[in-house]
C-alpha positions as a Markdown table, in Angstrom:
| # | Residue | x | y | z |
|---|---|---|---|---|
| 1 | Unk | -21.2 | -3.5 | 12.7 |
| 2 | Unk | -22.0 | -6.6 | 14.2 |
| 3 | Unk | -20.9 | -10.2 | 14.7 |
| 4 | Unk | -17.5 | -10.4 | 12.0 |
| 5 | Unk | -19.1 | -13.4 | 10.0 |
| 6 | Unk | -15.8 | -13.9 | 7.3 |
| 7 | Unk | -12.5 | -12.2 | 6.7 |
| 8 | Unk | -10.2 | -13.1 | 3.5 |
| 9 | Unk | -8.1 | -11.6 | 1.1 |
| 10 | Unk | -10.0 | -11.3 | -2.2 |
| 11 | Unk | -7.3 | -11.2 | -5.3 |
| 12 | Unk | -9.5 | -10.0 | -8.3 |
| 13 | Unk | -10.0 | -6.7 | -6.3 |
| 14 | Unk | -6.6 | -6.7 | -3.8 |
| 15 | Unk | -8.8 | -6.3 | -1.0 |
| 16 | Unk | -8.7 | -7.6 | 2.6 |
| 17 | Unk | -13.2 | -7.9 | 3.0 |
| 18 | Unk | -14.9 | -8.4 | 6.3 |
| 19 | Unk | -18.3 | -9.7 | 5.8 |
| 20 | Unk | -20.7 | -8.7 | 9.4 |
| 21 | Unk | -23.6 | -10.7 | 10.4 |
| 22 | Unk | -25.9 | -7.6 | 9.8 |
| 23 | Unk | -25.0 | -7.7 | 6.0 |
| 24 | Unk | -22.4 | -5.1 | 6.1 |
| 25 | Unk | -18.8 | -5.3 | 4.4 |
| 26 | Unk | -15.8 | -3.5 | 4.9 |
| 27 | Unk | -13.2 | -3.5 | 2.2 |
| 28 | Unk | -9.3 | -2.3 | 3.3 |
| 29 | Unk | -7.5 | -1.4 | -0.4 |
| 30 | Unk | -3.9 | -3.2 | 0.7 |
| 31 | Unk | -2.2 | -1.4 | -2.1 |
| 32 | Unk | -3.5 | 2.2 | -0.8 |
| 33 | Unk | -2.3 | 0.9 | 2.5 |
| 34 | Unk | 0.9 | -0.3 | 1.0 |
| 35 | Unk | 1.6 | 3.1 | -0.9 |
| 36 | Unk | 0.8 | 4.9 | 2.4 |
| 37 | Unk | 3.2 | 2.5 | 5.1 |
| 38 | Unk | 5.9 | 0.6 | 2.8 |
| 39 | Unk | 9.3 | 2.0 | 2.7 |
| 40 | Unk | 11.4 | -1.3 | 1.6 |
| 41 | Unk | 10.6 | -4.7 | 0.3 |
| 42 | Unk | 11.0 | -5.8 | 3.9 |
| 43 | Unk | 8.3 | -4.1 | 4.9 |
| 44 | Unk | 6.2 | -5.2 | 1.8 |
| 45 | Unk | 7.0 | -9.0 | 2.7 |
| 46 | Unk | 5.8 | -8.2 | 6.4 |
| 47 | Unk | 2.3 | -7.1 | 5.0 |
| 48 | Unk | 2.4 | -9.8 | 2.2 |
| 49 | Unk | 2.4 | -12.5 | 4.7 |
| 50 | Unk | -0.1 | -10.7 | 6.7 |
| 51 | Unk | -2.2 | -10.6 | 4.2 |
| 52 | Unk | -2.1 | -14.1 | 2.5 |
| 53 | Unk | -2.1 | -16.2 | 6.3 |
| 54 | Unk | -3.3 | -13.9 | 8.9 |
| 55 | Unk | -6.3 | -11.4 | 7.0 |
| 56 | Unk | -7.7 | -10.9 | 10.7 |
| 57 | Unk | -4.3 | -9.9 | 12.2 |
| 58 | Unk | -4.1 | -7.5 | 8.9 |
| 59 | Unk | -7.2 | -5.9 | 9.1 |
| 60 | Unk | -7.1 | -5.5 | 13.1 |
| 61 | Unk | -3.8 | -3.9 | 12.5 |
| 62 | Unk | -5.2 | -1.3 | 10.2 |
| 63 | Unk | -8.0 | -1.0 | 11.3 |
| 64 | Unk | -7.2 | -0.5 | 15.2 |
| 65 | Unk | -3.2 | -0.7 | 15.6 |
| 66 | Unk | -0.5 | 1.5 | 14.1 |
| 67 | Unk | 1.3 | -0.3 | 11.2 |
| 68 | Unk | 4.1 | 2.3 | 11.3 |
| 69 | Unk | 5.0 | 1.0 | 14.5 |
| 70 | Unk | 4.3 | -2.5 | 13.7 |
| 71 | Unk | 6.5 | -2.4 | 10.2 |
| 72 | Unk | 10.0 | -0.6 | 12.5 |
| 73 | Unk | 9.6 | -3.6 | 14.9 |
| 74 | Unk | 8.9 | -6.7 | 12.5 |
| 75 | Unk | 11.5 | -5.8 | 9.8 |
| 76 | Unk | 15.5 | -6.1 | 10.4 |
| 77 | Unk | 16.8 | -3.7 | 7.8 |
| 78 | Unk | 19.9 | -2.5 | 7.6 |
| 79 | Unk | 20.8 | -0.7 | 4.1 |
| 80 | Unk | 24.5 | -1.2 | 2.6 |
| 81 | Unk | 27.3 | 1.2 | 3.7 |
């Protein structure tokens, strides 16, 4: 892969895309990623908002972080007694 060229959230397909310079693409399935992280709707909102104003800071943190340690230190939950 070469120089990252554009990175957006494509709605008809629910896919963050990464278009390269060298005509490669690289698709990241949020709701495979979703069904594989997510465990509350706080957690959901965290990746919504990821997804919809930061698609870079998404994909980098899919591709190259660990969204399970990501999601535990974003999200105040606290389920009802």
């Amino acid at each position: 892969m070469g120089k990252l060229l554009s990175c957006e959230f494509n709605m008809d397909t629910v896919c963050v895309e990464l278009k390269f310079a060298d005509g490669s693409m690289l698709s990241i399935d949020c709701i495979a990623v979703e069904n594989e992280f997510v465990k509350n709707m706080y957690q959901q909102s965290e990746l919504d908002y990821l997804i919809y104003n930061d698609p870079i800071g998404y994909a980098d943190l899919i591709l190259n972080g660990d969204p399970d340690e990501y999601l535990k230190n974003v999200t105040d939950y606290s389920p009802l007694d």
